[in-house]
C-alpha positions as CSV (number, residue, x, y, z in Angstrom):
1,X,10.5,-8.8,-0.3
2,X,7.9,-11.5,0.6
3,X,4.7,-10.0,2.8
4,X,4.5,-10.9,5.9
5,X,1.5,-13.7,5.4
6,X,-0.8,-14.1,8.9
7,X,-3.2,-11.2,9.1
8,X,-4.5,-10.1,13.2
9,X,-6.8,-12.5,13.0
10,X,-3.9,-14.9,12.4
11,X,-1.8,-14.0,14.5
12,X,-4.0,-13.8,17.9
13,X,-5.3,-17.6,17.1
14,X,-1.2,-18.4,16.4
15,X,-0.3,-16.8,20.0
16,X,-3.4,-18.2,21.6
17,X,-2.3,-22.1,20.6
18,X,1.4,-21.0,21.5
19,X,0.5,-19.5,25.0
20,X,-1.9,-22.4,25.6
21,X,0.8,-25.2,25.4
22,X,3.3,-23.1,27.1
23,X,2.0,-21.0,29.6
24,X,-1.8,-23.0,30.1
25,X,-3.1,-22.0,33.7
26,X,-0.1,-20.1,34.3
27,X,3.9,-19.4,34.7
28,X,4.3,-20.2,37.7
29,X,8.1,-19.5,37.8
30,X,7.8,-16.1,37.3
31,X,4.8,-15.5,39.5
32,X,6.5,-17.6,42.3
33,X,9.9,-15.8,41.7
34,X,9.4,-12.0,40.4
35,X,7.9,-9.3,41.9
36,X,4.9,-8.4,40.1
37,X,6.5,-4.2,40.3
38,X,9.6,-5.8,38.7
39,X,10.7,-4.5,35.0
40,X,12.8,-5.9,32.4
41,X,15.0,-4.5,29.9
42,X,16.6,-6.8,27.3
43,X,17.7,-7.1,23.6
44,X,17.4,-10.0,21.0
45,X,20.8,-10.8,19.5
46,X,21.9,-13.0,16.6
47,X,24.6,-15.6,18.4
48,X,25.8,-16.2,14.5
49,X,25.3,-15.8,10.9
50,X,22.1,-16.0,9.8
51,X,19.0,-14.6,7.7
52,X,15.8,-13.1,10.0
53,X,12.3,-14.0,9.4
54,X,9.4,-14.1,12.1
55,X,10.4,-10.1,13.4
56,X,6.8,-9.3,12.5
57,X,5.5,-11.5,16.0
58,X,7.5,-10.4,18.3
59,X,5.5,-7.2,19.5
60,X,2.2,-9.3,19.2
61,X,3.9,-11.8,21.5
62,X,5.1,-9.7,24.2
63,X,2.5,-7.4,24.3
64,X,-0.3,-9.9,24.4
65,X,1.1,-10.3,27.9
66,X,2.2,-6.2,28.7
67,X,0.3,-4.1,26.6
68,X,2.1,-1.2,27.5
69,X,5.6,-3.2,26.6
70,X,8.4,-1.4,24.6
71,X,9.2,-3.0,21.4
72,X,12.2,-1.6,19.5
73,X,12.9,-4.0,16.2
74,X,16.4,-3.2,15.1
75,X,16.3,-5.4,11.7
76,X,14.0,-6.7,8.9
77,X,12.9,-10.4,7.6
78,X,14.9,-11.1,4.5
79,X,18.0,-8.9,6.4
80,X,21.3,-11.0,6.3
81,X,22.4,-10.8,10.1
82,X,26.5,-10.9,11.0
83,X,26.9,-12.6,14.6
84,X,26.5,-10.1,17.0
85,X,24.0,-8.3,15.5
86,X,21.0,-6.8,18.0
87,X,17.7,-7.6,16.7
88,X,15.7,-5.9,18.6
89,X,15.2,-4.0,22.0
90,X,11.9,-5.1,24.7
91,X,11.2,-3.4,28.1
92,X,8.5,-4.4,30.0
93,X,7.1,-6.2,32.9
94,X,9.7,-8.8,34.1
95,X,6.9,-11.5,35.0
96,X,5.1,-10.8,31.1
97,X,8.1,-10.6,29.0
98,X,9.9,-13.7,30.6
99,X,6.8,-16.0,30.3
100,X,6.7,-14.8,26.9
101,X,10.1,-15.4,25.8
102,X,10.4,-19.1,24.9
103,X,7.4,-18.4,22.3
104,X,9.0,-15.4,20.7
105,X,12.5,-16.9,20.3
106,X,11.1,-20.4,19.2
107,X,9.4,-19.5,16.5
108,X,11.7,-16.3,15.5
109,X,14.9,-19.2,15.7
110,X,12.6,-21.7,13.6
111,X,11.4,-19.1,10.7
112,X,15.3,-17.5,10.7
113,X,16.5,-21.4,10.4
114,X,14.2,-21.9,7.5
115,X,15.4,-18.6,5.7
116,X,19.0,-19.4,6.6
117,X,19.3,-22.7,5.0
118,X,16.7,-21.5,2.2
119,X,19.8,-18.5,2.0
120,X,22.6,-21.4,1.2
121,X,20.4,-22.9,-1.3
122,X,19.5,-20.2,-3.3
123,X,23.1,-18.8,-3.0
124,X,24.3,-21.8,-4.6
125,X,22.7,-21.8,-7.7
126,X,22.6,-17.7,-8.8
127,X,23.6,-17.2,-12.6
128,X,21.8,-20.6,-13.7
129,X,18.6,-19.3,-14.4
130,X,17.1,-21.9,-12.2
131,X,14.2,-20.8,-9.5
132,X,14.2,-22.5,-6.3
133,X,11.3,-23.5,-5.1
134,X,9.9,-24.8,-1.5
135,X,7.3,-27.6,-0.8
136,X,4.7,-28.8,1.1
137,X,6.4,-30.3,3.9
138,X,5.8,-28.0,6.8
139,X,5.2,-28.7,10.4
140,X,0.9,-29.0,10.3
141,X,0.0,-25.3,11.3
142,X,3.4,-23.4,10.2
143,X,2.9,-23.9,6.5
144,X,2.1,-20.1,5.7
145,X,4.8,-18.9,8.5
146,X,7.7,-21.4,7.1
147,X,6.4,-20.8,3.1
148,X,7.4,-17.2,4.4
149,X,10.4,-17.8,5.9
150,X,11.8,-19.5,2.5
151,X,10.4,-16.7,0.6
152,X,12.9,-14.6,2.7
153,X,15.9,-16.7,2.4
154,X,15.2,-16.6,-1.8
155,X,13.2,-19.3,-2.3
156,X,9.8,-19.0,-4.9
157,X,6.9,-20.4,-3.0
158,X,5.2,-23.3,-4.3
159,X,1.6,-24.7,-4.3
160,X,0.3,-23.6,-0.9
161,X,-1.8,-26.7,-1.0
162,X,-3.6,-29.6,-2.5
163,X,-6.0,-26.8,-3.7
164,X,-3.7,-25.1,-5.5
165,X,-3.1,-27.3,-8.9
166,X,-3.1,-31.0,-9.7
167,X,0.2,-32.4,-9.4
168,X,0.0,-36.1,-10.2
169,X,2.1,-38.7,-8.1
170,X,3.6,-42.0,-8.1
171,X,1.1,-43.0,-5.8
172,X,-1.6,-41.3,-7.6
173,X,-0.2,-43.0,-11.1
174,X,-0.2,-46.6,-9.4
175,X,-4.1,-46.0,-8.5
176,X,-5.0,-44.2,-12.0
177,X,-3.8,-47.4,-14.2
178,X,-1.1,-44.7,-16.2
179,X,0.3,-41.2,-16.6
180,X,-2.4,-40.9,-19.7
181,X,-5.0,-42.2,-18.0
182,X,-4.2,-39.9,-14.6
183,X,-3.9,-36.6,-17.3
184,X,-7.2,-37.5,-19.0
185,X,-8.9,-37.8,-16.1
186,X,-7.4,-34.5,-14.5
187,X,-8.3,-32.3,-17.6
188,X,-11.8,-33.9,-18.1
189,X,-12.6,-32.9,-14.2
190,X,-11.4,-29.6,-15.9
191,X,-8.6,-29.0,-14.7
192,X,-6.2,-26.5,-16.5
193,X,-2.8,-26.7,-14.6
194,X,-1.3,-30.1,-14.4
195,X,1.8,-31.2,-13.3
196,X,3.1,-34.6,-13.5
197,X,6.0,-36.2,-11.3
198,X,8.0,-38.5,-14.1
199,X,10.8,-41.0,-12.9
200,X,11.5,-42.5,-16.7
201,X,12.2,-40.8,-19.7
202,X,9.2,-42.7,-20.7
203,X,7.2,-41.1,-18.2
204,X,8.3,-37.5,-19.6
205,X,7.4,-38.8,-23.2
206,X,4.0,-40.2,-22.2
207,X,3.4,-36.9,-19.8
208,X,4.2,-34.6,-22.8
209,X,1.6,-36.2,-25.2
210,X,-0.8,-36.2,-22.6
211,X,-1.3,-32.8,-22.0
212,X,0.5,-32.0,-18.8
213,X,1.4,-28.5,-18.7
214,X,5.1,-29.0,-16.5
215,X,6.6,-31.8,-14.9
216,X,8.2,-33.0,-12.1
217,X,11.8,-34.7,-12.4
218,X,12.1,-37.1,-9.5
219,X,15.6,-38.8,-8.3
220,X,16.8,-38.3,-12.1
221,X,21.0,-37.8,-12.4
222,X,22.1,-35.0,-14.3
223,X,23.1,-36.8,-17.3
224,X,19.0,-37.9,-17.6
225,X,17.8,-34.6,-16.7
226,X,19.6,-32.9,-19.6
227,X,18.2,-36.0,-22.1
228,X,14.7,-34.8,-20.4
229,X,15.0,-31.3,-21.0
230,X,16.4,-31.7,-24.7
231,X,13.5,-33.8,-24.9
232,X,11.0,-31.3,-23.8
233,X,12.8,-28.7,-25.5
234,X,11.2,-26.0,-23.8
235,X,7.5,-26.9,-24.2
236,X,6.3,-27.0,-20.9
237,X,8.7,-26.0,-17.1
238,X,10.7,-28.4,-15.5
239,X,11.0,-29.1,-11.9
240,X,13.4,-31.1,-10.9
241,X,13.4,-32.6,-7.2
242,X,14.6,-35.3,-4.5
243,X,17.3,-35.8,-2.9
244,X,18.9,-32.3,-3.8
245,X,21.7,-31.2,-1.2
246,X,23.9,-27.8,-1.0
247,X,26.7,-30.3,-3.0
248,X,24.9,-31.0,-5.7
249,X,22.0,-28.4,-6.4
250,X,24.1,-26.3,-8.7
251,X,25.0,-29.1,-10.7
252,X,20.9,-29.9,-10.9
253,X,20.0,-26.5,-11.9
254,X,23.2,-26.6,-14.6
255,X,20.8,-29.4,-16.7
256,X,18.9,-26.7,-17.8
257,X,16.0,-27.4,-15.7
258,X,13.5,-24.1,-14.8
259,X,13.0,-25.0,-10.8
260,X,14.3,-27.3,-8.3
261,X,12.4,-28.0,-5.1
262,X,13.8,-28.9,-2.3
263,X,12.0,-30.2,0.6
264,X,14.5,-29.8,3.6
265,X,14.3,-26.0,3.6
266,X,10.8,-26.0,5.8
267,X,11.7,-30.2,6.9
268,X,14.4,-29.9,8.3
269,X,16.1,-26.6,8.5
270,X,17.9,-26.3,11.9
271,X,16.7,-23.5,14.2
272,X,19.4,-20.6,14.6
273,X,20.4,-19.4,17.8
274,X,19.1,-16.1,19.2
275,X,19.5,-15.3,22.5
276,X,17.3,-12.7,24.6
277,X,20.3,-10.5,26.9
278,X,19.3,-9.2,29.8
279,X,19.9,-6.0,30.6
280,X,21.1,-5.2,27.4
């Protein structure tokens, strides 16, 4: 099971930002509308299917604004939810616990969403051998919440950031002059881990006697991926990547390939749907 990635330091500056957006100078629903004696009881419940990831925030959420709020969480991230399911139980102060509810279900239905999808993915490829891997395209400021979130719907996480490894581009290749020239210039700036993204066959050839130490596949059919892997035969990991949907990741990962990448599972997974109950 991934660990939960944000340490307190984290997590206040994550619910500061949140709060500031949402609540600023302050709710003035709830402060027009509910007495300030009033209490709230409610429970979190998963309105379908789905796989939980964000549980961790909730009690820093809620009780930033009640610190005497009761937090009961009924699941764990990684847990595969049936519709229906409670997720957890809050009582509190009416006025703190609603103007903190749109922050805890956003980004508990966002992480879960991520995990979900990340779920289906990783699903669809077991027996192959193949690792699924996430990307880099997060939402600016959620990278080490949604790198999480795949992590708990099966997904491997991948290069945290541009610090991380060299992983040469097209865009880097067009500047460079060529794939030998990018890789020469990489390991003389001594650099040991080197991956470089190959369209061509050629590219794979030219990668290989370069020096790169695993490639990306980009946009390649299955038919070229298994020429590039028979051509590699094993001497360096394969990532293949672009393009990959739930149809046709398990013929990908059937090449032979060692990872596929996919880049909607933190783009563009949809939210699930969570609803806070009152009274429940």
């Amino acid at each position: 099971m991934a660990t939960f990635p944000l340490d307190e330091k984290e997590i206040d500056a994550f619910i500061d930002t949140a709060f500031a957006e949402d609540i600023g100078s302050g709710d003035v629903t709830a402060e027009s509308v509910i007495p300030e004696p009033a209490r709230l009881t409610a429970s979190m419940n998963a309105r379908h299917d789905m796989v939980l990831a964000g549980l961790p925030l909730m009690k820093p959420i809620f009780q930033r604004l009640d610190t005497s709020a009761h937090i009961e969480l009924l699941a764990k991230d990684g847990a595969c939810l049936a519709k229906g399911s409670s997720i957890a139980r809050i009582e509190g102060s009416a006025r703190a616990l609603l103007s903190a509810e749109r922050t805890a279900l956003n980004i508990l239905q966002h992480l879960s969403g991520i995990a979900t999808l990340t779920n289906k993915y990783a699903d669809a490829i077991k027996g192959t051998g193949t690792t699924l891997l996430d990307t880099r395209k997060t939402i600016p400021g959620l990278r080490k919440l949604a790198k999480y979130a795949a992590a708990c719907g099966g997904a491997q996480n991948h290069r945290m950031g541009l610090f991380d490894a060299v992983m040469i581009k097209d865009n880097h290749l067009a500047v460079a002059g060529s794939v030998t020239t990018a890789v020469t210039a990489a390991k003389a700036a001594g650099q040991t881990r080197i991956q470089v993204e190959c369209d061509t066959l050629e590219q794979v050839t030219e990668a290989l006697a370069a020096g790169a130490t695993s490639l990306l596949l980009d946009n390649m059919t299955p038919d070229v991926l298994r020429k590039a892997v028979t051509q590699v035969g094993g001497k360096i990991p394969l990532e293949a990547s672009g393009g990959v949907t739930l149809e046709t990741i398990r013929a990908i990962a059937e090449t032979g390939v060692d990872f596929i990448s996919v880049g909607r599972l933190t783009q563009s997974a949809p939210a699930v749907d969570i609803g806070l109950d009152y009274g429940s």
